[in-house]
TORZAKE-757638 format. One line per field, with one value per residue (C-alpha): residue in three letters; x, y, z. Coordinates in nm, 3 decimals. Example, Ala and Ser with C-alpha at 12.3 -4.5 7.8 and 13.67 -1.06 7.14 Angstrom:
BEGIN
type <- ALA SER
c1 <- 1.230 1.367
c2 <- -0.450 -0.106
c3 <- 0.780 0.714
***
This chain:
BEGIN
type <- UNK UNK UNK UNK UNK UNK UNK UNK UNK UNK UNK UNK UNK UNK UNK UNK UNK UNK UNK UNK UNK UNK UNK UNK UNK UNK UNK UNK UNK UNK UNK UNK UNK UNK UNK UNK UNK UNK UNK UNK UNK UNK UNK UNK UNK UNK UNK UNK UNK UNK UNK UNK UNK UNK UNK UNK UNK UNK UNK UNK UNK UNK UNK UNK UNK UNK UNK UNK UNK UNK UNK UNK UNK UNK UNK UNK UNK UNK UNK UNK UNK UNK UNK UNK UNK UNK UNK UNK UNK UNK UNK UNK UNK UNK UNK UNK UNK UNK UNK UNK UNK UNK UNK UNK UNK UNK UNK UNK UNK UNK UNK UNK UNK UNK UNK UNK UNK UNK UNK UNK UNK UNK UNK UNK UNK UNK UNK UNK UNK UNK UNK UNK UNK UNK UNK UNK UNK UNK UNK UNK UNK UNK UNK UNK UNK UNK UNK UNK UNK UNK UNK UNK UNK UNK UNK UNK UNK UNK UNK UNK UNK UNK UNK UNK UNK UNK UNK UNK UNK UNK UNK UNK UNK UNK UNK UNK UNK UNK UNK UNK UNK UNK UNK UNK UNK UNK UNK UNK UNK UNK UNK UNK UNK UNK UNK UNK UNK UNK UNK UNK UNK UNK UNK UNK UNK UNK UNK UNK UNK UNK UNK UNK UNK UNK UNK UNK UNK UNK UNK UNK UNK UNK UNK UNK UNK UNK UNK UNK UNK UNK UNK UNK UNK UNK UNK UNK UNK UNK UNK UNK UNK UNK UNK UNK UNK UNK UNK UNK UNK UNK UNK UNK UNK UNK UNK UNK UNK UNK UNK UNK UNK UNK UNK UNK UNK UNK UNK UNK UNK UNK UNK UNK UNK UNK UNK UNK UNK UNK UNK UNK UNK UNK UNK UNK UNK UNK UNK UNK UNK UNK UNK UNK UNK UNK UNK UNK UNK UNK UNK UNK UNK UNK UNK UNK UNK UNK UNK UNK UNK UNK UNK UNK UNK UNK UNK UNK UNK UNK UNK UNK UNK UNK UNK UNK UNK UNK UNK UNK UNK UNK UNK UNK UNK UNK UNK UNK UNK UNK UNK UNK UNK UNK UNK UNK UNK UNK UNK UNK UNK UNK UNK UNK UNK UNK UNK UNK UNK UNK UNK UNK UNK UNK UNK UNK UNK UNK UNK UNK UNK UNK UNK UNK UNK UNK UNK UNK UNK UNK UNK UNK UNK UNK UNK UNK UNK UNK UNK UNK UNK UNK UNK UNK UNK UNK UNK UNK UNK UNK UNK UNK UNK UNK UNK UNK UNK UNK UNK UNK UNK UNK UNK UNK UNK UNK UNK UNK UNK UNK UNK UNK UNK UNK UNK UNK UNK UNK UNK UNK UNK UNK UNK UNK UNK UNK UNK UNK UNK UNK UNK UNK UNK UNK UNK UNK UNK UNK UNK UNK UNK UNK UNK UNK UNK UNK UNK UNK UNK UNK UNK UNK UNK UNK UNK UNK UNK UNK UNK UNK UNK UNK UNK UNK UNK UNK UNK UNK UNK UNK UNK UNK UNK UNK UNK UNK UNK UNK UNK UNK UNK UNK UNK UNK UNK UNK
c1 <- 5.571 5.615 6.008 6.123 6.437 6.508 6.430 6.727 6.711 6.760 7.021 7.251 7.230 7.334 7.618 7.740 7.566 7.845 7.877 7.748 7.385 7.225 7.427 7.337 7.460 7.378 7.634 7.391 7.470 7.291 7.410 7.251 7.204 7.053 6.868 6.685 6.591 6.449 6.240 6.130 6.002 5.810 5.675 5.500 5.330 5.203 5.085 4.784 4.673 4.326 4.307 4.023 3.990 3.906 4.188 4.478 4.754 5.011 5.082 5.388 5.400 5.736 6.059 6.377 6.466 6.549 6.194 6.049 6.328 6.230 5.799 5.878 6.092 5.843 5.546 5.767 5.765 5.421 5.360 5.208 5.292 5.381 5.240 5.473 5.326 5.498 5.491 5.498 5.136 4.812 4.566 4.293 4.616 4.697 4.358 4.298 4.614 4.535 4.182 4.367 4.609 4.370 4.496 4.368 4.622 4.874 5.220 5.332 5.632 5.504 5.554 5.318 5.105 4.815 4.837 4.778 4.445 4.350 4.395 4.202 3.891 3.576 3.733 3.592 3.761 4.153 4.305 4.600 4.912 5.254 5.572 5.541 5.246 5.298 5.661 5.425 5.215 5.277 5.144 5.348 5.097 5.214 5.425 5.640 5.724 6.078 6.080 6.040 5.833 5.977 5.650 5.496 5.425 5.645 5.569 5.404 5.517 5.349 5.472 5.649 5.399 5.616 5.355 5.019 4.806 5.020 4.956 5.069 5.375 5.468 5.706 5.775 6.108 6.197 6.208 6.441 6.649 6.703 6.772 7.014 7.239 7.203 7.347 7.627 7.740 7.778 7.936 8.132 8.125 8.413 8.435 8.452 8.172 7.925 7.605 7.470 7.143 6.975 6.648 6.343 6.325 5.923 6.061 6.237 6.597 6.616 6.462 6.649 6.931 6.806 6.727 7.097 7.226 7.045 7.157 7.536 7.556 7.669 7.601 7.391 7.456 7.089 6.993 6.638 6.672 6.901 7.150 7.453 7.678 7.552 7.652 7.965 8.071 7.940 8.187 8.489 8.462 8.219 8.411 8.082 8.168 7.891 7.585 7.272 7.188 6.964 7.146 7.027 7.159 7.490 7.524 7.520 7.734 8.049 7.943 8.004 8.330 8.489 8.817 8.858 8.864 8.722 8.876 9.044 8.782 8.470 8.410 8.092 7.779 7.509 7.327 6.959 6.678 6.695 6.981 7.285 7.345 7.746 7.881 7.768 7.988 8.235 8.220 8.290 8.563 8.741 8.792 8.822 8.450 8.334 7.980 7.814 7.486 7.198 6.871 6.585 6.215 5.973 5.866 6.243 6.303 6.585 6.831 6.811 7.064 7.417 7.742 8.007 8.343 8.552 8.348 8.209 8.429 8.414 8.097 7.961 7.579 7.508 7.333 7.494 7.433 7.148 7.247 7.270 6.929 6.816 6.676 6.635 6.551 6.429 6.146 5.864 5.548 5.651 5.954 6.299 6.523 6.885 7.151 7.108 6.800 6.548 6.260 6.042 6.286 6.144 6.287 6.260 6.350 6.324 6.365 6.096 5.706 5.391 5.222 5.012 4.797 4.414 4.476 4.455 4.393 4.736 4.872 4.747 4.911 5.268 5.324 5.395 5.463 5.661 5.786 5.796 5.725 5.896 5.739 6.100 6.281 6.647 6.867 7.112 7.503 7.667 7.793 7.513 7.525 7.189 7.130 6.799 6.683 6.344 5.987 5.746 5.484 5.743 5.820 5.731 5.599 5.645 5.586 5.658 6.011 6.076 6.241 6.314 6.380 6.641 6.847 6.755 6.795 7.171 7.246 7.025 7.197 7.567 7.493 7.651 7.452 7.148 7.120 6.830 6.622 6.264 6.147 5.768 5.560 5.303 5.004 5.082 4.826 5.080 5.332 5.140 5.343 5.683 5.960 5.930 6.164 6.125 6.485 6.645 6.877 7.087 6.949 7.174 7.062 6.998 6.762 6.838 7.191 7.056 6.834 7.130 7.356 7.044 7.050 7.407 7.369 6.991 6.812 6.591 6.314 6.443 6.516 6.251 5.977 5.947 6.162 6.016 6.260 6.101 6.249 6.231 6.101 5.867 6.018 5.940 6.058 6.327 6.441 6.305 6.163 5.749 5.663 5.349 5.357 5.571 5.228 4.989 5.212 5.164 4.768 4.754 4.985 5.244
c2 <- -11.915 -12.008 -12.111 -12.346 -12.405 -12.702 -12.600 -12.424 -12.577 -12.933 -12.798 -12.653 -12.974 -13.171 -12.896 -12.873 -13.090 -13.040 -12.677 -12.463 -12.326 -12.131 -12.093 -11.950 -11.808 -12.116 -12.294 -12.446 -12.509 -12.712 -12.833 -12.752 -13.133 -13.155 -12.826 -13.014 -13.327 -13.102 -12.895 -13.220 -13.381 -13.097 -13.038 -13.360 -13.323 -12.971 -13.084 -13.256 -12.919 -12.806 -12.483 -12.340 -12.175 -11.853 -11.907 -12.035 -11.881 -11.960 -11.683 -11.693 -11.509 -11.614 -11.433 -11.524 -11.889 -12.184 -12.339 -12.032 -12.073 -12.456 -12.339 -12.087 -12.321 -12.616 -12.435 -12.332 -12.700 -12.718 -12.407 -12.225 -11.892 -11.729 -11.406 -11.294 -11.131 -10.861 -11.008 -10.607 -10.618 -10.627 -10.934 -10.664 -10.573 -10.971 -11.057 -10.753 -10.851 -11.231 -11.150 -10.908 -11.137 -11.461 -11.674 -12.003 -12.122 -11.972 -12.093 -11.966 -12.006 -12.121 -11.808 -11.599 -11.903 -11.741 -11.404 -11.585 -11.737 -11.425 -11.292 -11.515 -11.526 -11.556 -11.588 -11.981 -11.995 -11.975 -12.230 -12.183 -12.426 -12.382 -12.528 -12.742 -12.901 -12.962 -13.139 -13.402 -13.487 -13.881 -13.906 -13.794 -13.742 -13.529 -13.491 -13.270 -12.985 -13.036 -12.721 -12.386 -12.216 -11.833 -11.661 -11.812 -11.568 -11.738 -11.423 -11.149 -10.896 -10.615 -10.246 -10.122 -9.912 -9.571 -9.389 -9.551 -9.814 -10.149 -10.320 -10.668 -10.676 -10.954 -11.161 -11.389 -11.597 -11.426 -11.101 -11.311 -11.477 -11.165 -10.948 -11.232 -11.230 -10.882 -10.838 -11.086 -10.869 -10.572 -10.679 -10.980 -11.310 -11.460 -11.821 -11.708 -11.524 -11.538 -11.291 -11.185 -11.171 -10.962 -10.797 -10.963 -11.246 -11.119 -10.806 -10.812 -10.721 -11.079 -11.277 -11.201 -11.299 -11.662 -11.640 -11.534 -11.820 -12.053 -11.943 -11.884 -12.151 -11.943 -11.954 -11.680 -11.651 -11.620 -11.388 -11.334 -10.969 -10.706 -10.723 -10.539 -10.716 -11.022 -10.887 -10.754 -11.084 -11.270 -11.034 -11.038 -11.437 -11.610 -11.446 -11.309 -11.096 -10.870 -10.734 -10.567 -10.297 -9.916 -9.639 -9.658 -9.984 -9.901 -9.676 -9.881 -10.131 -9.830 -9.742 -10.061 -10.075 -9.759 -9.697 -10.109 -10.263 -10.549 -10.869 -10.815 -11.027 -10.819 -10.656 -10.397 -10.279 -10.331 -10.009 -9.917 -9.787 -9.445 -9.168 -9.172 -8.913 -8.777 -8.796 -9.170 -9.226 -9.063 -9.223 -9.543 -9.400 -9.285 -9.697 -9.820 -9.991 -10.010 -9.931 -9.925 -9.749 -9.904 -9.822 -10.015 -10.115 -10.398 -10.381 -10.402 -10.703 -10.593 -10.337 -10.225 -9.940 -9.991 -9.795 -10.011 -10.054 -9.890 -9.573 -9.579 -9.218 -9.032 -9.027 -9.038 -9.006 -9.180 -9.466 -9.559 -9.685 -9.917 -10.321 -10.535 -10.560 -10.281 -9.899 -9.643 -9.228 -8.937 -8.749 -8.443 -8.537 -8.844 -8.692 -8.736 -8.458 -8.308 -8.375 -8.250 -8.201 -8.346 -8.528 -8.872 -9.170 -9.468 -9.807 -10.139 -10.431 -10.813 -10.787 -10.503 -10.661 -10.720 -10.526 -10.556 -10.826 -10.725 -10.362 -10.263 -9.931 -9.861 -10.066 -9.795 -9.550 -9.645 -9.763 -9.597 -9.694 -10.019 -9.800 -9.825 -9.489 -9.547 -9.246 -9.122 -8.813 -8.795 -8.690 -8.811 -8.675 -8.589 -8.938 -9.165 -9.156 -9.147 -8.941 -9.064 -8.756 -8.807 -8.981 -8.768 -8.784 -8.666 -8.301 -8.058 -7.742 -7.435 -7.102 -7.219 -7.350 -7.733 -7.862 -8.221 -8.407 -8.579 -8.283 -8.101 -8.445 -8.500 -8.114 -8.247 -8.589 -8.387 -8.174 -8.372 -8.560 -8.618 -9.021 -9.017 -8.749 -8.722 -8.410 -8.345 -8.094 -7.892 -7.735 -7.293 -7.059 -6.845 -7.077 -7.348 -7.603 -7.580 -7.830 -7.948 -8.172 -8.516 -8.623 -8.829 -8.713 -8.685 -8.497 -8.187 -8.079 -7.680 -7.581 -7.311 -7.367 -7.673 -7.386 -7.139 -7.428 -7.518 -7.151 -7.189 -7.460 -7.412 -7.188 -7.006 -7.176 -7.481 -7.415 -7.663 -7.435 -7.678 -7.951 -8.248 -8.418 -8.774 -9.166 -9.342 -9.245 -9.452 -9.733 -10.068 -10.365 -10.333 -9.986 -9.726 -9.413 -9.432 -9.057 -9.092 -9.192 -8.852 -8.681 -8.841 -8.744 -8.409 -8.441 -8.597 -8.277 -8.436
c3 <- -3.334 -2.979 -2.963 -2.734 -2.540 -2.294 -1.941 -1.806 -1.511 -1.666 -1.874 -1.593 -1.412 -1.704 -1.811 -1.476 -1.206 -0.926 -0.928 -0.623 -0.722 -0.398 -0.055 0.262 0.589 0.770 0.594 0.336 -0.014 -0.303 -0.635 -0.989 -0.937 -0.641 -0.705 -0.999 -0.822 -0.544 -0.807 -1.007 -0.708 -0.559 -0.933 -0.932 -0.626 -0.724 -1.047 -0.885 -0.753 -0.911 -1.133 -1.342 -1.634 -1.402 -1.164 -1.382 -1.197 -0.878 -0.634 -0.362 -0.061 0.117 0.268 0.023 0.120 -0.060 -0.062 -0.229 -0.537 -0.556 -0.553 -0.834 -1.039 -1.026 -1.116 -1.433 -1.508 -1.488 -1.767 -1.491 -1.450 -1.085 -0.918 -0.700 -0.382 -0.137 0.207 0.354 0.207 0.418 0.381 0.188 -0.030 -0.074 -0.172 -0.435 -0.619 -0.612 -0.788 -1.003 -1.155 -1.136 -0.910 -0.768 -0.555 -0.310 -0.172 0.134 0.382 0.711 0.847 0.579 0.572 0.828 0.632 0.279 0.434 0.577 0.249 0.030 0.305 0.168 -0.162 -0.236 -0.547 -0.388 -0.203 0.010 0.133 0.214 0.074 0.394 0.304 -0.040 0.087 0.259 0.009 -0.083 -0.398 -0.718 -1.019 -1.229 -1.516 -1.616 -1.914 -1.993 -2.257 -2.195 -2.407 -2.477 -2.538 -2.252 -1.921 -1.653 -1.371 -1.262 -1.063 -0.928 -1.009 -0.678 -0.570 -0.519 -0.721 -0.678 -0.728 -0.801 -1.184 -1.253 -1.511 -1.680 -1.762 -2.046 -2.063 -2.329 -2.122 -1.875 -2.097 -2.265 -1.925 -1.870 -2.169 -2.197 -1.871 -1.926 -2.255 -2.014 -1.642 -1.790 -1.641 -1.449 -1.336 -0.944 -0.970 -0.733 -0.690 -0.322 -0.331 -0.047 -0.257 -0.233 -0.478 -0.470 -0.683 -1.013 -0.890 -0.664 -0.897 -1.183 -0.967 -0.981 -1.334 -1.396 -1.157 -1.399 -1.745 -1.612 -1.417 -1.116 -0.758 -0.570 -0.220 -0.070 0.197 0.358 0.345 0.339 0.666 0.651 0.921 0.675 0.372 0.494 0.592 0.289 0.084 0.323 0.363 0.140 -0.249 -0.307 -0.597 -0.704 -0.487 -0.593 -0.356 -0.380 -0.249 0.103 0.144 -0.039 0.195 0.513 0.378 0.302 0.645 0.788 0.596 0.723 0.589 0.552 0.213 0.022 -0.078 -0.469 -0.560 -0.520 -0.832 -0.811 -0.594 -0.878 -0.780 -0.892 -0.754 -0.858 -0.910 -0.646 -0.456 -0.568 -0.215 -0.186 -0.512 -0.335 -0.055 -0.230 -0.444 -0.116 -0.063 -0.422 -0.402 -0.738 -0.769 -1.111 -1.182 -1.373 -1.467 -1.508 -1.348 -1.337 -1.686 -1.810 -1.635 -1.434 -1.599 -1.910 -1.917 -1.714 -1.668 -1.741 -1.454 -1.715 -1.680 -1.326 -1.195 -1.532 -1.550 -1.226 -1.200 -1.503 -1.566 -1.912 -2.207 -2.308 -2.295 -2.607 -2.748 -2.573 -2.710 -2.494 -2.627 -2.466 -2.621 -2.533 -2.659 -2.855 -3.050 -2.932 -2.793 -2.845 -2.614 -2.274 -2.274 -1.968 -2.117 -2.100 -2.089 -2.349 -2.438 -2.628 -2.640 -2.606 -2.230 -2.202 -2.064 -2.362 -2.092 -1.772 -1.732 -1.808 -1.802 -2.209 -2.045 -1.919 -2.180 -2.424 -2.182 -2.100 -2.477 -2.760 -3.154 -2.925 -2.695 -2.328 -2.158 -1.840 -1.610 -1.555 -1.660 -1.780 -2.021 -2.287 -2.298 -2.648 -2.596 -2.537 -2.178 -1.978 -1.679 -1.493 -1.287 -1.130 -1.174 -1.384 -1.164 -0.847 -1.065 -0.875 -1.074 -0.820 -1.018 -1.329 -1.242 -1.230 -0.878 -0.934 -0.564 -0.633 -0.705 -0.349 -0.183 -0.261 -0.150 0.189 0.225 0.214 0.485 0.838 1.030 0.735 0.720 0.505 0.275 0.073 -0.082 -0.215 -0.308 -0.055 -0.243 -0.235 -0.291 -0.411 -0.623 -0.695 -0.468 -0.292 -0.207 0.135 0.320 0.545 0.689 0.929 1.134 1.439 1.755 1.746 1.391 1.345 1.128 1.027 0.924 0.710 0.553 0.497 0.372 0.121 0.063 -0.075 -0.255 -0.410 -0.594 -0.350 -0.521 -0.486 -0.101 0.084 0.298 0.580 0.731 0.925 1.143 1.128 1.318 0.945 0.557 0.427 0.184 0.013 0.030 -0.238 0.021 -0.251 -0.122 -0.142 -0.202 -0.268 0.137 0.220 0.043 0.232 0.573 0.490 0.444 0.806 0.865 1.051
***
């Protein structure tokens, strides 16, 4: 049975209709209130948009801005579900994901609006406007679904892309409302909260933001992308009070700090994205920033595992425990592990994806018996504490012995002068592969002390072979680390 709820939209703006729902740095703010009669009346003129039975599906391709929020919540009043598109992409990229998850119609910013119909060329069947010119349509036909239907898909999001070939995920409201509460059980909500959010609403750690803002009833200060002069100011003099950041970005922001503090009123850096390197977490320690771990990925909606405030420097490296509703085990070959032990990291729960849209193939792969394999490896403490310590497919086997990057990274990004680090493996005749190492780094960097500090710090085997010195590592648009990319560098032997 398909349970309903009254959209949550209409139900924030009759619970609280004054209260502050999106702000920006232009000194822009908008009420639940006036958030809903934005969202009703572009609803009606999108309803008398033209979908098949083919092509039943939205896409948006748009930079984070208050128009794209108001596209994705009126197409939810419509029972149309939303692909959400990664404006980094090419137009080939565009248009293979837009077939992929059946779309028929695209809304675009005006600024991605000549990419989206370069995408969708000589595809007949996919028409393309921006918010723009939906805005100045006249005519209001439509009506509106004022009930939210849980089982229903309300987005699809495509798999980062860090190890491959992207798959649409997605997203029933159940899975958001779930994420949601969940998340709410673990961080607490206080009434002066307010949630910065700098990720791409395109990817599942901004728009669960919005999701969040919704259900709480708590404003999210909205940012086009991550800027850390923009961030620093919204949390010295805007009472932002939480931020979502990957370690990269955490670590510009401490930078830009120095040995300055926040207001009393910040309470965490939300960090995900993969395992944090110790001396970051030490970094923030040094100026009493709080910055909690989590865990989680597309398919979870958002976290789904979260070290809790109380916990944050006794545990540092973890990602937690699993959030209310949530499962989470580590298992070889199906059956889970003791204590300690490094294995496949699996989870359930209400917030966790059906699947991937049209792909039974990898549906059959990544679940198991209703359980999740993630594609990471990690461990569990003797008390219930996950440690997430690389992607599966980013092991690297080198004669017999398993180097996981993430280990050799943080012994890279301690040395002075390393701003960023990526390890991967080179084929060896000889050991199979071996670790090799991309960083960034200042001009006056020696080598070969790097290697002899490695050297102290590493196994030999773990020691990378080669260093390239390199302007930027390759990343997405949520700043993780694409790999895959590092790989293909060293096929074009850079």
């Amino acid at each position: 049975m398909n349970q309903t709820m009254e959209h949550w939209l209409d139900k924030r703006a009759a619970l609280t209709p004054n209260d502050i729902a999106i702000e920006t740095p232009d000194h822009r703010s908008w009420t639940f209130y006036q958030l809903q009669q934005h969202v009703h009346a572009f609803a009606k003129k999108l309803a008398g948009i033209s979908l098949t039975d083919q092509r039943p599906h939205i896409a948006i391709l748009s930079e984070n801005s208050i128009d794209m929020v108001t596209a994705f919540l009126a197409c939810t009043y419509l029972r149309i579900p939303v692909a959400f598109l990664n404006t980094r992409l090419s137009p080939s990229e565009l248009q293979k994901q837009c077939l992929t998850a059946d779309v028929g119609f695209m809304l675009t910013s005006k600024r991605c609006f000549s990419k989206g119909m370069d995408a969708v060329e000589g595809v007949k069947d996919i028409a393309v406007e921006s918010f723009a010119m939906v805005e100045e349509k006249k005519e209001e036909p439509g009506s509106l679904h004022k009930l939210i239907y849980l089982d229903d898909i309300c987005s699809m999001m495509f798999t980062s892309g860090t190890t491959g070939t992207p798959k649409a995920v997605m997203h029933t409201y159940e899975n958001h409302w779930s994420s949601a509460i969940a998340s709410s059980l673990n961080l607490g909500l206080l009434p002066n909260d307010k949630w910065l959010a700098c990720l791409p609403l395109f990817h599942i750690g901004g728009l669960s933001i919005i999701m969040k803002s919704l259900i709480y009833g708590m404003p999210v200060y909205l940012l086009e992308k991550f800027d850390e002069s923009k961030v620093h100011q919204a949390i010295m003099d805007h009472e932002v009070t939480i931020v979502s950041v990957v370690a990269v970005t955490c670590k510009r922001l401490l930078d830009t700090l120095g040995d300055s503090r926040y207001p009393k009123a910040f309470r965490c850096m939300l960090l995900g994205g993969g395992p944090a390197p110790k001396s970051l977490l030490q970094q923030a320690k040094a100026v009493d920033v709080p910055v909690v771990q989590t865990y989680g990925m597309t398919e979870t909606s958002s976290q789904i595992s979260t070290l809790s405030a109380t916990d944050a420097w006794k545990k540092i490296g973890s990602a937690g425990k699993p959030l209310f509703q949530a499962s989470l085990q580590v298992c070889r070959n199906g059956k889970p592990l003791a204590c300690n032990e490094i294995g496949d990291i699996m989870v359930k729960g209400p917030m966790v994806t059906n699947g991937y849209y049209k792909r039974e193939d990898a549906n059959q792969q990544a679940f198991q018996n209703g359980w999740l394999i993630t594609g990471d490896l990690g461990y569990i403490d003797k008390e219930g504490f996950l440690y997430v310590v690389d992607r599966r497919s980013d092991l690297i086997i080198s004669g017999g012995e398993n180097i996981y990057p993430a280990e050799v990274e943080e012994v890279l990004l301690s040395y002075p002068g390393i701003q960023e680090a990526g390890i991967v493996g080179k084929e060896d005749v000889t050991w199979g592969k071996v670790p090799v190492a991309f960083i960034v780094a200042g001009a006056d960097l020696e080598i070969e002390s790097l290697q002899d500090y490695c050297s102290t710090h590493l196994a030999s085997f773990k020691v990378p072979k080669s260093f390239f010195v390199v302007d930027a590592l390759p990343r997405n648009a949520t700043n993780k680390l694409q790999r895959h990319k590092l790989k293909d560098w060293l096929q074009d032997d850079i």
